[in-house]
VEXDREN-2710 file (C-alpha; in Angstrom, 1 decimal):
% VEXDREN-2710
k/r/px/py/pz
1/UNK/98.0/122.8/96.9
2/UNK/94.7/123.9/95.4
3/UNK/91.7/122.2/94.5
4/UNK/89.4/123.5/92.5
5/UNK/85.8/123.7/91.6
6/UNK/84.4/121.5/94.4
7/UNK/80.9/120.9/95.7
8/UNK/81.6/120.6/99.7
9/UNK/79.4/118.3/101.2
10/UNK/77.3/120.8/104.2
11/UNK/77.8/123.6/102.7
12/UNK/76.4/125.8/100.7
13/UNK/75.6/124.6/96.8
14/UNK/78.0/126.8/95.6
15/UNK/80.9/125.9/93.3
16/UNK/84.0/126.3/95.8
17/UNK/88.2/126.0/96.0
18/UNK/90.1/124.6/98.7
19/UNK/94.0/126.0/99.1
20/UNK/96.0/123.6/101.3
21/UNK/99.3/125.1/103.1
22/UNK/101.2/122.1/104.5
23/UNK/98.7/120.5/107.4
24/UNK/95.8/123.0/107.4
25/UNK/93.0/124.4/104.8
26/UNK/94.0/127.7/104.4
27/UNK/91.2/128.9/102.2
28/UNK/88.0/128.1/100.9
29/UNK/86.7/130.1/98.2
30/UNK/87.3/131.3/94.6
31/UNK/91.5/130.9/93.8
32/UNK/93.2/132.7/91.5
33/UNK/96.7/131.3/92.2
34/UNK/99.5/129.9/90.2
35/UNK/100.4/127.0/92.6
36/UNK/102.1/124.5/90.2
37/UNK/100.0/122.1/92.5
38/UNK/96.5/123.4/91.3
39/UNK/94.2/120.1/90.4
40/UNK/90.8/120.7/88.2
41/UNK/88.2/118.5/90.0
42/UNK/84.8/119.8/88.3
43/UNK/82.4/117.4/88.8
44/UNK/83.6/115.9/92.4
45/UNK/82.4/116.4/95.9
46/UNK/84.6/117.2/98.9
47/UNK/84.0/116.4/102.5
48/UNK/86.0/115.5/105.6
49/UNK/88.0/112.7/106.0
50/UNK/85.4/110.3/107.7
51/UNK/85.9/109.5/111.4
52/UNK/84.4/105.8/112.2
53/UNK/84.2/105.7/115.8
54/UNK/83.9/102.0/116.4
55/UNK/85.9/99.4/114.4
56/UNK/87.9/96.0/115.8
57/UNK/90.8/96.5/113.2
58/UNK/91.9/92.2/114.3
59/UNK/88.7/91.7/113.0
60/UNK/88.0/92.2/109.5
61/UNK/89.2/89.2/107.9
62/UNK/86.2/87.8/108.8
63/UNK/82.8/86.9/107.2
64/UNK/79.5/87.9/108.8
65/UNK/79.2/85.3/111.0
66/UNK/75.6/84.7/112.6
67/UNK/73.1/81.8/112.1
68/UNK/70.4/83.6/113.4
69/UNK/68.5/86.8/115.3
70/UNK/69.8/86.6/118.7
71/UNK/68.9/87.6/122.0
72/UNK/72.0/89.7/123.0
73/UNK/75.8/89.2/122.6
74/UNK/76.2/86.5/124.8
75/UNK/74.4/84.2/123.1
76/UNK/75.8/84.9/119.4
77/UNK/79.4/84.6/120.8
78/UNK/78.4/81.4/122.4
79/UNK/76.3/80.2/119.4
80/UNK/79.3/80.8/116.1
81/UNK/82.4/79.7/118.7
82/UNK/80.5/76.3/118.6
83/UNK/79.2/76.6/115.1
84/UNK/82.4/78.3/113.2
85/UNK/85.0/76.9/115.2
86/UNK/87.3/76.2/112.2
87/UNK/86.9/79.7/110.7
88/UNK/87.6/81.3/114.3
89/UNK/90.7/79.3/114.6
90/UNK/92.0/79.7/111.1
91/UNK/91.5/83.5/111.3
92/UNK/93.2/83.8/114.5
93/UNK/95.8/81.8/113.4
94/UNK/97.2/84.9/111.7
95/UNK/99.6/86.9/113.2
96/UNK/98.1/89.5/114.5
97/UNK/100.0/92.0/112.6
98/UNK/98.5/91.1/109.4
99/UNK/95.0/91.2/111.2
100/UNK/95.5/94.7/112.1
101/UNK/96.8/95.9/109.0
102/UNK/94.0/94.6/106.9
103/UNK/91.5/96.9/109.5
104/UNK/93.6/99.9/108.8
105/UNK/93.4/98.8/105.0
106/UNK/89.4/98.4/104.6
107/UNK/89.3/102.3/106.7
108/UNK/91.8/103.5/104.4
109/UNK/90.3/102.8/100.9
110/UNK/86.7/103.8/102.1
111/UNK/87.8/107.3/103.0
112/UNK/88.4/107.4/106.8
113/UNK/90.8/109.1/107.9
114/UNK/90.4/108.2/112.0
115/UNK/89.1/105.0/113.1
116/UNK/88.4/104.2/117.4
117/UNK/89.7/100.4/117.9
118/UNK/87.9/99.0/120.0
119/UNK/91.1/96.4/121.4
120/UNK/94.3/95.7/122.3
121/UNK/97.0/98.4/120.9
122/UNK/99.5/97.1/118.8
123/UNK/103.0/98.4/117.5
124/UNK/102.2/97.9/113.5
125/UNK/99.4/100.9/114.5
126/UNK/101.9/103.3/115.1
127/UNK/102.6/103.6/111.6
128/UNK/99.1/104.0/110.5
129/UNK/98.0/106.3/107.6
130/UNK/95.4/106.9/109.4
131/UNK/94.5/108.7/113.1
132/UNK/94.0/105.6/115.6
133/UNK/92.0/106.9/118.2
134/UNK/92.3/105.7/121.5
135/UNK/92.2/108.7/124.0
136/UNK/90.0/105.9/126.4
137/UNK/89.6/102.8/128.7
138/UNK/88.3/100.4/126.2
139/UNK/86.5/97.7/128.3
140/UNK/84.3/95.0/126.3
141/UNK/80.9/95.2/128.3
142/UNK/80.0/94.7/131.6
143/UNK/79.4/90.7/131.1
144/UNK/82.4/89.9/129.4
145/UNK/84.6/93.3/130.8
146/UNK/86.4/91.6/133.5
147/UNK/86.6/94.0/136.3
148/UNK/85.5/96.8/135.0
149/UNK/84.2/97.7/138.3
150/UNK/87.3/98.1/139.5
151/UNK/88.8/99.9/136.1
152/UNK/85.4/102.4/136.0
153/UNK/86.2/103.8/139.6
154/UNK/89.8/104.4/139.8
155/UNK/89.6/107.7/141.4
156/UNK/93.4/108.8/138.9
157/UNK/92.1/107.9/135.8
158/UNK/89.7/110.3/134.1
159/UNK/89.8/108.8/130.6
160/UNK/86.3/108.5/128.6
161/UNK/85.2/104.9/129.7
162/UNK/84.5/102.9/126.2
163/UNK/82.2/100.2/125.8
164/UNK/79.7/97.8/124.8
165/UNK/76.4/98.9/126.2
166/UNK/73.0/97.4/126.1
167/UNK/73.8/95.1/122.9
168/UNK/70.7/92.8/122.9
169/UNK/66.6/93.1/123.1
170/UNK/66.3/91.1/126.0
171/UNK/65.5/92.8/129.3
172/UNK/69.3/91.4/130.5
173/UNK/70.7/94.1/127.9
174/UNK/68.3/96.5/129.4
175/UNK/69.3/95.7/132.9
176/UNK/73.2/96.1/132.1
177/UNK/73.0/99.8/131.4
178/UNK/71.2/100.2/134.9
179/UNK/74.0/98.0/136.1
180/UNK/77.0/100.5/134.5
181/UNK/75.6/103.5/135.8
182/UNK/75.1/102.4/139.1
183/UNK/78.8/101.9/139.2
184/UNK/79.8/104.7/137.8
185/UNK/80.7/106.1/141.6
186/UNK/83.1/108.9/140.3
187/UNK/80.7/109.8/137.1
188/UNK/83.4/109.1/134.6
189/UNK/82.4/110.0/130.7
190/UNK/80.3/107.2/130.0
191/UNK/81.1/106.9/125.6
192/UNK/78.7/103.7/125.0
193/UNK/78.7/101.4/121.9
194/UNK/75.1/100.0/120.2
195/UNK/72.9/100.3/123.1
196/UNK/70.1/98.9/121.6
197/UNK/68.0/98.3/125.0
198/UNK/69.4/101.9/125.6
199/UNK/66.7/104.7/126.9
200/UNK/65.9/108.1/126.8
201/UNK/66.7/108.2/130.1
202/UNK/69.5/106.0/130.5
203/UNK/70.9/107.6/127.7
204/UNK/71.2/111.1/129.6
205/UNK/74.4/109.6/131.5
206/UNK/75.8/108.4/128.2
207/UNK/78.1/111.3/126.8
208/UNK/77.8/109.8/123.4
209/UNK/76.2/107.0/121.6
210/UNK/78.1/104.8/118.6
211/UNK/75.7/103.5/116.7
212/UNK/76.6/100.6/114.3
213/UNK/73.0/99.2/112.9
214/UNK/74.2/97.3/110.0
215/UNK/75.7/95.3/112.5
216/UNK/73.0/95.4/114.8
217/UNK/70.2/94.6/112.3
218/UNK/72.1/91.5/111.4
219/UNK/72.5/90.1/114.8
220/UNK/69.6/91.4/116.6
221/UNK/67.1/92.1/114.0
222/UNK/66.9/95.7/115.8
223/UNK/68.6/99.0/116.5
224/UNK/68.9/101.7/118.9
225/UNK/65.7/104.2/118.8
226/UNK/67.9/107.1/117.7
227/UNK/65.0/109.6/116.8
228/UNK/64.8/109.2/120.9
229/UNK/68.0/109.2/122.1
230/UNK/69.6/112.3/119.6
231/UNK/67.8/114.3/121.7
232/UNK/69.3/113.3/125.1
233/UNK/72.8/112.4/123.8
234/UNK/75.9/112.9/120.8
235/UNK/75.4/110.0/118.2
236/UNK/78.4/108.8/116.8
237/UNK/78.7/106.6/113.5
238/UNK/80.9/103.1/113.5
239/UNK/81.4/100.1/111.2
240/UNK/82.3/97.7/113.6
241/UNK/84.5/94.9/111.9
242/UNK/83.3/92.4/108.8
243/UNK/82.5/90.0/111.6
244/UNK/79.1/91.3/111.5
245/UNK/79.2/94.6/108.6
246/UNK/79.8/95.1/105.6
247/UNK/83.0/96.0/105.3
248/UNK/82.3/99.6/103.4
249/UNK/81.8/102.4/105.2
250/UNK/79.2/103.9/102.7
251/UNK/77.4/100.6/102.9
252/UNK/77.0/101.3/106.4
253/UNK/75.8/104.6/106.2
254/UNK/72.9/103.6/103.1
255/UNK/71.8/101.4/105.8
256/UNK/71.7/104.2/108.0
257/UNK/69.8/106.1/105.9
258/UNK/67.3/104.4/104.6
259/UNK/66.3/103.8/108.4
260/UNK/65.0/107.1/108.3
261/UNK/66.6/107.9/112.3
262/UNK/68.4/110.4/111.5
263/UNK/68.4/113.6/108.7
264/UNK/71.5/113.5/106.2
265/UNK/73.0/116.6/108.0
266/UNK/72.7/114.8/111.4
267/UNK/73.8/111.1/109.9
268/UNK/77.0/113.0/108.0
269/UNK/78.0/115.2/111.0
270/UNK/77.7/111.9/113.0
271/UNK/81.0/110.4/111.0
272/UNK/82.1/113.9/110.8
273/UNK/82.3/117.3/113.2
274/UNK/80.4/115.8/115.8
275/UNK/82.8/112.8/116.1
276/UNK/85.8/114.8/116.2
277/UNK/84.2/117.2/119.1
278/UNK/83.5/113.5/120.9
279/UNK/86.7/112.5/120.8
280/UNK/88.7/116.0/121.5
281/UNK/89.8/115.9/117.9
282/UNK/90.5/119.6/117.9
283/UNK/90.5/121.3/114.5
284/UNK/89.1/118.4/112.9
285/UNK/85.4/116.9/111.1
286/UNK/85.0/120.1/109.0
287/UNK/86.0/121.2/105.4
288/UNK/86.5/125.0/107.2
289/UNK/89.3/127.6/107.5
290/UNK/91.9/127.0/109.9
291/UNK/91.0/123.1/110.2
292/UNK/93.5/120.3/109.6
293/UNK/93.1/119.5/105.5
294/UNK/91.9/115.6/106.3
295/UNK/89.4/115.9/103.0
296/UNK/88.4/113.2/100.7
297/UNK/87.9/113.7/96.9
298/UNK/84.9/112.0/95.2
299/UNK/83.3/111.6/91.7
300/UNK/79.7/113.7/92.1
301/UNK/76.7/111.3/91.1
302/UNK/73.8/112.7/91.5
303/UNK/72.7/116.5/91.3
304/UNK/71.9/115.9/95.1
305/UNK/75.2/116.6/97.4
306/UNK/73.7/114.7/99.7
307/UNK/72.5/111.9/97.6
308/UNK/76.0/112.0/96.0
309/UNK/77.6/111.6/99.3
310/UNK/75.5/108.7/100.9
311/UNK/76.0/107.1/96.8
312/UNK/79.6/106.9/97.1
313/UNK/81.9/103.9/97.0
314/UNK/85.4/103.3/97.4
315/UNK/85.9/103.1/93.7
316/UNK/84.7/106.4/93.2
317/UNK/87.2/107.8/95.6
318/UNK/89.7/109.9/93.8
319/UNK/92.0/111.7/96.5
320/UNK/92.5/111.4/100.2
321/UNK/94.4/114.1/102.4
322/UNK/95.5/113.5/105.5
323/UNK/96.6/117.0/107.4
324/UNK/97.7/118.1/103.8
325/UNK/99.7/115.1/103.0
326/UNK/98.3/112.6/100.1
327/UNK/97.5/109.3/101.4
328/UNK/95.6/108.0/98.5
329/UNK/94.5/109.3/94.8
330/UNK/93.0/107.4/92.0
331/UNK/95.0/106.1/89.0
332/UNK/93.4/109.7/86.2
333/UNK/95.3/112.3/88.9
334/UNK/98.3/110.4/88.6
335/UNK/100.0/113.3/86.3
336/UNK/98.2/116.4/88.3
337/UNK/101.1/116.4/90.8
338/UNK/104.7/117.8/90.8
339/UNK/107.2/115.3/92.1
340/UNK/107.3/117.1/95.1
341/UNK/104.4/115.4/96.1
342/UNK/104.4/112.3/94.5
343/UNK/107.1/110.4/95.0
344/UNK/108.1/106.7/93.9
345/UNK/107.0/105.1/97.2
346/UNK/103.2/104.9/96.0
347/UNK/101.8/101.2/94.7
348/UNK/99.3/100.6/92.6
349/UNK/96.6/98.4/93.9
350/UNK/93.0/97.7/92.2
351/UNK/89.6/98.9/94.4
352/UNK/86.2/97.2/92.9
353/UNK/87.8/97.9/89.3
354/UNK/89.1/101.2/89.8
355/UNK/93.2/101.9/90.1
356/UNK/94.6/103.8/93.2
357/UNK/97.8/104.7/94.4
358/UNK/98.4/104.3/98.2
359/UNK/102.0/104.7/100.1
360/UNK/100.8/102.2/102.7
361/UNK/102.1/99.1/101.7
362/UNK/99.1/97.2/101.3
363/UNK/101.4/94.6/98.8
364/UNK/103.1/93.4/101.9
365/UNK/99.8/92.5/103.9
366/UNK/98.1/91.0/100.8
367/UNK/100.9/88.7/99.9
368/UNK/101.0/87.5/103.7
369/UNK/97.7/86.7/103.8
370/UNK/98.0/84.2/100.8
371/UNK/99.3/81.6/102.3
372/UNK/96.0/81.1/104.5
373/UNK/93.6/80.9/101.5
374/UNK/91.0/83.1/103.0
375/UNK/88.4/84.8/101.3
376/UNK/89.0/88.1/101.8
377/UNK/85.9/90.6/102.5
378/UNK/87.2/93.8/100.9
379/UNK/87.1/94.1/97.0
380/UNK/90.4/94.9/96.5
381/UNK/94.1/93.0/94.8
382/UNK/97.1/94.7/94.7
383/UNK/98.7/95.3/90.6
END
């Protein structure tokens, strides 16, 4: 497959082709092939397929829920289990299934191509579009981790040790951090999530950072100091779930932005390259010869790549790869492929106004999810 005449988001300006050979990017550069499989996309961006390194996939049938700025964690759980009791037990009164699939289904239509979740694993993953990463002990955080003292220090298991870290302004969430690397006896990869309270020099003993500060504005008020802690550790981009973010990943990231913490080449290789070194995704995060073809298609907006990048929506999404193999593509494409590649399996479903094709079966979660009368946070029906 070739697609042509792309801007690629961090690279140069130029006007470039990408030649796909089954799961890898063979080429980048002018193409003077015959492929039957040879797509016109003047006027689009390319870039990779994102990576968001936090999400609870159960979690996303929910909306924001939070009555206030709180303190730290403990004390928003507390606060909506009391106040939202009958939305907490109507939502989890679906089977989990459903729950799960609806967090692969908001990644899926935003253009991510591997999500981390944060949870329990669950069989309906294993046949996930997408890459569900989960090379880790995910524990919750050290007050609500069970015994995580215990998990941390078992002398066999050398996994990255996942988890919530320093999620709160209070000197409690400060004290936490301390608290997890004091018990860190065998110095296991520490891969910590929010860390707002986090230091410069706490931060050192982190080998990455997630940062998610739509989430954490909306709970807390407050983020991490990332123009600090950049410097002392790998930042990594996450959603989290709708419980407390917008459910769009480009949402997330104008919020991001328009903080100012980071420069658009360090935000976009936070969801990108530098993610996929995090998590030993070999091969992976870069639009580059030799590297697995996860790439994402998108209408250009502005003259700016990376204004047209950060500007993006899921409606404006007009082809996802994933290693070579078409997961997603926008209603206009639909007679730029041979059979070969598109075959009857694909449904139509309706993003924000905009017609895509998807061989997930989204129609099957939707039409489970009736029955419970939910409103549902992502902009999406199915045809």
């Amino acid at each position: 497959m070739i697609l042509k005449n792309l801007h690629i988001v961090g690279s140069n300006n130029s006007i470039q082709d990408i030649t796909v050979r089954g799961e890898d990017i063979e080429c980048i550069g002018s193409s003077y092939s015959n492929d039957v499989n040879t797509i016109d996309l003047k006027g689009c961006i390319a870039f990779p397929g994102l990576i968001n390194s936090h999400d609870h996939l159960e979690y996303n049938l929910y909306p924001r829920l939070g009555h206030k700025i709180y303190s730290d964690y403990v004390e928003w759980g507390k606060d909506i289990h009391i106040k939202d009791k009958n939305i907490i037990d109507l939502i989890e009164s679906v089977h989990i299934d459903l729950r799960m699939k609806y967090g692969v289904i908001k990644n899926l239509i935003s253009g991510v191509t591997a999500v981390a979740h944060h949870g329990s694993s669950n069989s309906v993953l294993n046949n996930s579009p997408l890459a569900i990463i989960n090379n880790g002990t995910c524990i919750h955080s050290v007050k609500l981790g069970g015994k995580w003292k215990v998990k941390i220090n078992l002398p066999k298991n050398r996994e990255p040790f996942i988890i919530h870290i320093g999620e709160g302004t209070n000197s409690k969430s400060s004290e936490e951090i301390n608290e997890l690397i004091r018990w860190n006896l065998f110095n296991r990869k520490l891969i910590g999530i929010h860390g707002i309270a986090m230091t410069e020099e706490q931060s050192k003993k982190f080998a990455a950072l997630i940062w998610c500060p739509d989430s954490n504005l909306f709970l807390f008020g407050k983020t991490a100091d990332i123009t600090l802690l950049k410097y002392c550790t790998n930042i990594l981009f996450g959603t989290d779930s709708t419980l407390t973010a917008d459910w769009n990943i480009f949402e997330n990231l104008r919020v991001a932005r328009n903080l100012n913490l980071l420069s658009d080449e360090e935000l976009f290789f936070s969801v990108t390259q530098i993610a996929a070194q995090v998590w030993g995704m070999k091969d992976y995060g870069r639009i580059s010869e030799g590297y697995k073809a996860d790439i994402v298609i998108s209408r250009q907006n502005s003259e700016n790549i990376y204004d047209s990048f950060y500007n993006t929506n899921p409606r404006d999404i007009l082809l996802i790869l994933k290693k070579g193999k078409i997961i997603l593509f926008d209603h206009s494409l639909k007679d730029a492929f041979s059979d070969e590649i598109i075959q009857n399996n694909f449904e139509e479903i309706n993003v924000n106004g905009k017609v895509k094709l998807t061989e997930y079966h989204i129609s099957e979660t939707l039409i489970g999810l009736k029955k419970f009368n939910l409103s549902l946070p992502v902009g999406m029906e199915i045809m």
